[in-house]
C-alpha positions as semicolon CSV with decimal commas, in nm:
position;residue;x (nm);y (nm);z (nm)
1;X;11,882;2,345;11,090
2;X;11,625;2,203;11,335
3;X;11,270;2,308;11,335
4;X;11,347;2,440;11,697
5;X;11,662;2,623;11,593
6;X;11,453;2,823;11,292
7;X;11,199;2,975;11,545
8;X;11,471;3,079;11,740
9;X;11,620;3,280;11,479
10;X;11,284;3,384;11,410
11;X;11,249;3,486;11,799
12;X;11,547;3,686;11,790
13;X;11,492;3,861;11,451
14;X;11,158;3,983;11,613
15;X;11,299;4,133;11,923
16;X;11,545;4,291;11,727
17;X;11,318;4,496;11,508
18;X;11,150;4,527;11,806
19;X;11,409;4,741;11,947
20;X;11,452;4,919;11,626
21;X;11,077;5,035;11,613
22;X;11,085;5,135;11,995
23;X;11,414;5,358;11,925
24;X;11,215;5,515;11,637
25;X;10,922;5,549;11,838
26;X;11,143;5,777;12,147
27;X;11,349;5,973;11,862
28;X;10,998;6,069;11,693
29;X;10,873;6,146;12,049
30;X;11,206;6,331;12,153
31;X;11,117;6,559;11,822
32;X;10,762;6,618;11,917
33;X;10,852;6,770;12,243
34;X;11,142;6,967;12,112
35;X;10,888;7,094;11,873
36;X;10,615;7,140;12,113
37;X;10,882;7,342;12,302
38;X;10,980;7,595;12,045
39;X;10,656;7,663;11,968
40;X;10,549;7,753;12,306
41;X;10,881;7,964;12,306
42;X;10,734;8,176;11,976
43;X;10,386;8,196;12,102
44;X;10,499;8,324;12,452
45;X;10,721;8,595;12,240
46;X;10,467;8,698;12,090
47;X;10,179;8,699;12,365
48;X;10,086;8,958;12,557
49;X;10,234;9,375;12,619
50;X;10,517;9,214;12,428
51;X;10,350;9,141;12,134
52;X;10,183;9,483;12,144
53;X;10,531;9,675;12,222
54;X;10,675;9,487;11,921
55;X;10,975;9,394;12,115
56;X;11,222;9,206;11,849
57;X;11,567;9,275;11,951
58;X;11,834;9,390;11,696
59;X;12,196;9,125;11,677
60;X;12,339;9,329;11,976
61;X;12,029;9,286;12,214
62;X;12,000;9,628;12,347
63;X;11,759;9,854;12,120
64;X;11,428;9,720;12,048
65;X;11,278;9,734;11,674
66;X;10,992;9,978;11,582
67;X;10,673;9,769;11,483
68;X;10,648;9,930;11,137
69;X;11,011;9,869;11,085
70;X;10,922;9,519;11,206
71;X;10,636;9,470;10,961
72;X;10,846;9,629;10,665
73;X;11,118;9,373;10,706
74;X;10,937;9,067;10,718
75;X;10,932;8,847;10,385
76;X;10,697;8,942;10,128
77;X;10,656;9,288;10,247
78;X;10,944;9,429;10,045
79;X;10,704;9,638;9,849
80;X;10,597;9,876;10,155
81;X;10,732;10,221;10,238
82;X;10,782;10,281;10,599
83;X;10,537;10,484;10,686
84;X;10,611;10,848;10,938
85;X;10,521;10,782;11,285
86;X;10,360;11,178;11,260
87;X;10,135;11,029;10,949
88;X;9,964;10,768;11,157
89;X;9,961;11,020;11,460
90;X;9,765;11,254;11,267
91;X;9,351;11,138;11,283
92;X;9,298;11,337;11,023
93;X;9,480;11,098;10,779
94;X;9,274;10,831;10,917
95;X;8,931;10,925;10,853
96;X;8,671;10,668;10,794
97;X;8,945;10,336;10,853
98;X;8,775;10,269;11,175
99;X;8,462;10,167;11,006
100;X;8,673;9,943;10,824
101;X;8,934;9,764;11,024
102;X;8,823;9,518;11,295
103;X;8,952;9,621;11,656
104;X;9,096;9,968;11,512
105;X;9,216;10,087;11,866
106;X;9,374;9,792;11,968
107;X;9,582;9,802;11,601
108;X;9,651;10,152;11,591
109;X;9,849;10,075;11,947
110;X;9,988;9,789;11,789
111;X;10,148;9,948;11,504
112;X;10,219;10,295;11,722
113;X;10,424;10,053;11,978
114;X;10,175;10,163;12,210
115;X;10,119;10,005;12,541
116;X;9,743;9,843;12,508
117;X;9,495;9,993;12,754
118;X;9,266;9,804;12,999
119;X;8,967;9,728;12,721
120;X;9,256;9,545;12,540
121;X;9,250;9,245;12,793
122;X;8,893;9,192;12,631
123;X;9,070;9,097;12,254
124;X;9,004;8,747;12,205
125;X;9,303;8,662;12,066
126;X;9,635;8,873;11,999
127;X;9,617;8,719;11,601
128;X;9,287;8,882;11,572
129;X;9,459;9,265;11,663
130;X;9,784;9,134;11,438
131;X;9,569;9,116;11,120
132;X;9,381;9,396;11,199
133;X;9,699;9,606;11,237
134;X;9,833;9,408;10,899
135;X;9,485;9,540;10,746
136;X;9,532;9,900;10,887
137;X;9,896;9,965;10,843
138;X;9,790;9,878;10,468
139;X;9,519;10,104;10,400
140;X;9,691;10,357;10,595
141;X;10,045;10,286;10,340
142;X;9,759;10,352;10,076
143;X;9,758;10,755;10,151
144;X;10,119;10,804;10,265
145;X;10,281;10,662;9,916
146;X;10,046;10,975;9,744
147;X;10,199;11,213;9,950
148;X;10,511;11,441;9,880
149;X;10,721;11,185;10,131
150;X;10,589;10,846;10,086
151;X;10,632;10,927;9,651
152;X;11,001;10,975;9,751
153;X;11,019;10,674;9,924
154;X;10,897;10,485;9,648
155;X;11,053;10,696;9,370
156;X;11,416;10,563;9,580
157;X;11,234;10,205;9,578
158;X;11,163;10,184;9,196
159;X;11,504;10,324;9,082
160;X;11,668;10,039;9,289
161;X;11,462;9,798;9,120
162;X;11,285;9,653;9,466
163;X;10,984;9,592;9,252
164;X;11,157;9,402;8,985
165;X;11,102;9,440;8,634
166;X;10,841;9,410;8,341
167;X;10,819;9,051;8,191
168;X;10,731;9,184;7,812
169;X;11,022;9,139;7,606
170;X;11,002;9,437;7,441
171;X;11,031;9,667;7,750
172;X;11,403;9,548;7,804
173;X;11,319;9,476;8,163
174;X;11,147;9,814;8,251
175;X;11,132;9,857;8,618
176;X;10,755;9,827;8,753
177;X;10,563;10,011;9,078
178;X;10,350;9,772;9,261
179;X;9,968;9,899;9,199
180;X;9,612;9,750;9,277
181;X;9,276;9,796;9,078
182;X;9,055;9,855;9,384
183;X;9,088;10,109;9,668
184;X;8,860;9,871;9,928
185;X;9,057;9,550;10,099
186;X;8,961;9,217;10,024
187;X;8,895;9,219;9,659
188;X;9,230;9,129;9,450
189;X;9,598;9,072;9,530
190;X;9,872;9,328;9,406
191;X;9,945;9,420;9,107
192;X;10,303;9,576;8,872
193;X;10,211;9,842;8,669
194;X;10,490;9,900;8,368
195;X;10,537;10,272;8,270
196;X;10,673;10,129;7,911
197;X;10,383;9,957;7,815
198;X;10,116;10,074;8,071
199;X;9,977;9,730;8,131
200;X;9,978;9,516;8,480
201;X;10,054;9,194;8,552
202;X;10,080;8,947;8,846
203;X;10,387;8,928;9,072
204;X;10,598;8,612;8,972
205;X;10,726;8,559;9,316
206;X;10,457;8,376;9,507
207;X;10,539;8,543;9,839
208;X;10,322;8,860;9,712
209;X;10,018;8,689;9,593
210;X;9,833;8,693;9,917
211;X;9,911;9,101;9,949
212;X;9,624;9,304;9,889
213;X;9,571;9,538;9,637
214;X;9,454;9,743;9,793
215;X;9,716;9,861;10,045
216;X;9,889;10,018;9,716
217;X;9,576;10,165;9,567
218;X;9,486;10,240;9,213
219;X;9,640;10,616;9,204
220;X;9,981;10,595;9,320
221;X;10,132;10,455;8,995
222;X;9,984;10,713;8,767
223;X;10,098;11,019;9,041
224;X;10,408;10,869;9,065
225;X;10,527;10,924;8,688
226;X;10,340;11,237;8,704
227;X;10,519;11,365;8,963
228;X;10,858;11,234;8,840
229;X;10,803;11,269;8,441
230;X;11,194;11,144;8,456
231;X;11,115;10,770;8,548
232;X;10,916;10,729;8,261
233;X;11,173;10,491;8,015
234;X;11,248;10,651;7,691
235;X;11,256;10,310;7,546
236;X;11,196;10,257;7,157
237;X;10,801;10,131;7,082
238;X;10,797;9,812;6,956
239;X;10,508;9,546;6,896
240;X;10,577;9,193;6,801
241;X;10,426;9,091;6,500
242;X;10,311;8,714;6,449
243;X;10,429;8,540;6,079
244;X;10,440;8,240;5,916
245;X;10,744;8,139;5,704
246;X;10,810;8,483;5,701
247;X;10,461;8,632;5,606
248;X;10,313;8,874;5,838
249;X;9,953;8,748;5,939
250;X;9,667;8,988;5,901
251;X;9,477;9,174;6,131
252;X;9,144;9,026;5,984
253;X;9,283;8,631;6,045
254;X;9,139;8,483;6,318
255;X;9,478;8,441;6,505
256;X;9,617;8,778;6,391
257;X;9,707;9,038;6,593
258;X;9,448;9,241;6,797
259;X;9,449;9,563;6,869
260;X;9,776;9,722;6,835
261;X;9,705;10,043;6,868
262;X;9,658;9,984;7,241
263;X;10,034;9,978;7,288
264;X;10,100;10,259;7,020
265;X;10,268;10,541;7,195
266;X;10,227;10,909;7,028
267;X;10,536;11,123;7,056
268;X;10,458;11,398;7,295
269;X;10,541;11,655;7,085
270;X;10,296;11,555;6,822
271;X;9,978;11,660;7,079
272;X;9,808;11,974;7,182
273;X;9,802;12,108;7,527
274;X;9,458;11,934;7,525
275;X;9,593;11,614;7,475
276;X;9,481;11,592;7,088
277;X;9,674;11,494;6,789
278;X;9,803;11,771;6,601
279;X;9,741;11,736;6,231
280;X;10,031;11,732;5,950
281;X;9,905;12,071;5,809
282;X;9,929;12,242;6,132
283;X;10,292;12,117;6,155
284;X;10,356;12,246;5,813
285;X;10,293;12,560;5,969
């Protein structure tokens, strides 16, 4: 093959891949726009007195969805209660949130599928009023699960297991109540409190670590098994107990066990009505 012949081929070769790069180059501008496209679509759905009337249409098309029912079903919100439209009506069950939640008027409508007043054109930006409402639906879910109706709800929830169960072997996969350590938002993530062993731990799906705590509270798990003594498992108390070749290892090692009696249960009917421990000579008796 000539000299002439090889940059030929060589010509060709490089118009070809030229072609090949310029088809890649409209496909990856083709997807751009059809992005760019749906995007607009979901902000436009969102924007607006639509956004604020919460208007997501069921399979048939014809009813619209309530926002709270909206908010409930969304993914990683499986732990809420839907909370009575006559709770959040009532101000007096929402004393002192508007000191605490960001454009409170503007979220109450939100979540009350409300139709925003004339001050609302002045929001900045409808995201600003959706995690307000996120924020005040929460702290608001905080006071209905105490109540005689949200506990129900939630009773219903834990007895279906919605909450999943305890990860500590020896609580035989315990059902647990979601649960936070502060009352305030903005200071922890959620927590599952296990009625077996009374301790909390972290949810292992990682679609509930960026709910707060606090939109579950720090009383509702107690009140709910002391409301409903039933719930509470009747599950034998058992603590593991580290060996080596067989050998128990002692409390006083330095990798022995710690604190059992933490997790040591007393039999009900071994205590006072104040709580204390009855002693064996008053159960001679």
């Amino acid at each position: 093959m000539s000299a002439h012949d090889h940059q030929q081929q060589q010509l060709k070769q490089q118009q070809q891949q030229m072609r090949v790069n310029d088809i890649h180059d409209e496909e990856e501008e083709e997807e751009e726009e059809e992005e760019e496209e749906e995007n607009e679509q979901l902000q436009g759905e969102y924007a607006g007195e639509d956004y604020y009337g919460s208007d997501v249409s069921n399979d048939s098309g014809t009813e619209s969805m309530p926002w709270i029912a909206w908010f409930c079903s969304l993914g990683g919100h499986q732990y809420f209660a839907e909370v009575a439209d006559d709770f959040v009506e009532d101000d007096f069950n929402l004393t002192g949130l508007n000191s605490i939640v960001p454009f409170y008027k503007e979220a109450l409508e939100m979540i009350l599928d409300l139709e925003p007043e004339e001050d609302s054109t002045k929001v900045p930006d409808v995201s600003i009023v959706e995690a307000s409402a996120e924020q005040l639906y929460g702290l608001i879910h905080q006071r209905f699960i105490v109540t005689r109706q949200g506990l129900q709800q939630m009773a219903d929830k834990y007895q279906a297991g919605h909450f999943g169960s305890c990860p500590r072997t020896y609580c035989q996969s315990t059902n647990v109540v979601p649960c936070g350590r502060y009352d305030l938002p903005g200071v922890e993530t959620v927590k599952l409190y296990c009625p077996n062993c009374q301790d909390i731990y972290s949810p292992p799906s990682s679609r509930f670590h960026n709910l707060d705590g606090a939109y579950f509270g720090t009383t509702f798990a107690h009140m709910l098994f002391h409301i409903y003594p039933e719930l509470v498992p009747n599950i034998p108390n058992k603590i593991y107990a580290p060996a080596i070749y067989g050998f128990k290892i002692s409390e006083y090692s330095r990798c022995g066990p710690r604190m059992q009696w933490l997790r040591n249960k007393q039999d009900p009917n071994l205590l006072d009505v104040t709580g204390k421990l009855i002693k064996d000579d008053e159960n001679a008796k």
